[in-house]
C-alpha positions as CSV (number, residue, x, y, z in Angstrom):
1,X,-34.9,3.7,0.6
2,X,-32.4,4.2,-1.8
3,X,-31.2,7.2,-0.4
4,X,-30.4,6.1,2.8
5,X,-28.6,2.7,0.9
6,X,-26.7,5.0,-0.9
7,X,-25.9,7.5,2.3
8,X,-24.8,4.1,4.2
9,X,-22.3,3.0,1.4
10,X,-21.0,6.1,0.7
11,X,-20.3,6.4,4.4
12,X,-18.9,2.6,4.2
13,X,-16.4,3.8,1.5
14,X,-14.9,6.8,3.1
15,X,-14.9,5.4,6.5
16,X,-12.5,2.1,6.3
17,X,-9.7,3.3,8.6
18,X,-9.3,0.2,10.1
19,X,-8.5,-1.5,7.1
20,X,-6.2,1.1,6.1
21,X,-4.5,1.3,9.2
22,X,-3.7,-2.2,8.9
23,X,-2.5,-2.3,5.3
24,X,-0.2,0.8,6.6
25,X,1.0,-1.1,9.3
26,X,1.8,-4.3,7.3
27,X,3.7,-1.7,4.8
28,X,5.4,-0.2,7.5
29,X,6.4,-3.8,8.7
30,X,7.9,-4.6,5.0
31,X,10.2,-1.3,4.6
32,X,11.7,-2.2,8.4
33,X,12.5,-5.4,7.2
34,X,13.7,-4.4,4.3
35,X,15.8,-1.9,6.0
36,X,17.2,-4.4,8.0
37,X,18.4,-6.6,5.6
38,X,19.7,-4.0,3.6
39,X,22.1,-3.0,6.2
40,X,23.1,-6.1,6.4
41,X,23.8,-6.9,3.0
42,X,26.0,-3.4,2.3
43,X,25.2,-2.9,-1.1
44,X,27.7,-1.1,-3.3
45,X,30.9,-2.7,-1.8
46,X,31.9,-4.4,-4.9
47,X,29.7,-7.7,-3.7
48,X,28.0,-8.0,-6.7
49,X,25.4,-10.7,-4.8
50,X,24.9,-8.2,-2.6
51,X,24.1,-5.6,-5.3
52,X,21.8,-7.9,-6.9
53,X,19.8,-8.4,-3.5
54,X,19.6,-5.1,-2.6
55,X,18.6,-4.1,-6.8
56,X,15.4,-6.9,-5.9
57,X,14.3,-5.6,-2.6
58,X,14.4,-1.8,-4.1
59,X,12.2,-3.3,-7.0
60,X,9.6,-5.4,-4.3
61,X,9.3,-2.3,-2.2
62,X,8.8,-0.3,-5.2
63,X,6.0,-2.6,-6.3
64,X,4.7,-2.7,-2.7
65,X,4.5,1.1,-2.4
66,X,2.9,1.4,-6.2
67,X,0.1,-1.1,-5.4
68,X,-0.7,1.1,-1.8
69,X,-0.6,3.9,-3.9
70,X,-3.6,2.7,-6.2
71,X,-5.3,1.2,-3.4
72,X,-5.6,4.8,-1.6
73,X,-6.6,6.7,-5.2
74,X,-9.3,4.0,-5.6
75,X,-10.3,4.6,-1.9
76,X,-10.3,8.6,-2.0
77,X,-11.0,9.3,-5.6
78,X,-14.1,11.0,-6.3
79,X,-17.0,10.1,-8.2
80,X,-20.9,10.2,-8.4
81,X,-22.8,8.2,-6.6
82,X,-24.7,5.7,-8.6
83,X,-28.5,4.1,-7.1
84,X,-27.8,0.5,-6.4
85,X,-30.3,-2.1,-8.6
């Protein structure tokens, strides 16, 4: 019985696609925004309002992209698997 627990979780952890797909799409959804707006501001004119925007949404992407990155390490990283109690 434990076994098979563990064979059903491990399988559980490795197969959440659906929940990554959807974290990638909401990501993906972010950086177009971002994107937009950023053409629309035209950072680096001498605007220094505008620099300041732009300096922000750099550092929220950033920080957006950094937690997705530790999100997919915890999801792929490799480690034993321990018997549930």
């Amino acid at each position: 019985m434990p076994a098979l627990g563990g064979a059903v979780r491990f399988v559980a952890e490795k197969l959440a696609v659906e929940a990554e797909a959807l974290s990638y799409r909401d990501a993906h959804l972010w950086f177009e925004r971002a994107t937009e707006r950023l053409q629309v501001l035209a950072p680096g004119h001498g605007d220094e309002h505008a620099d300041a925007q732009a300096r922000d949404i750099v550092r929220r992407l950033g920080v957006l992209a950094m937690s997705e990155n530790e999100s997919w390490l915890k999801l792929r990283r490799q480690r034993p698997l321990s018997p549930v109690i």
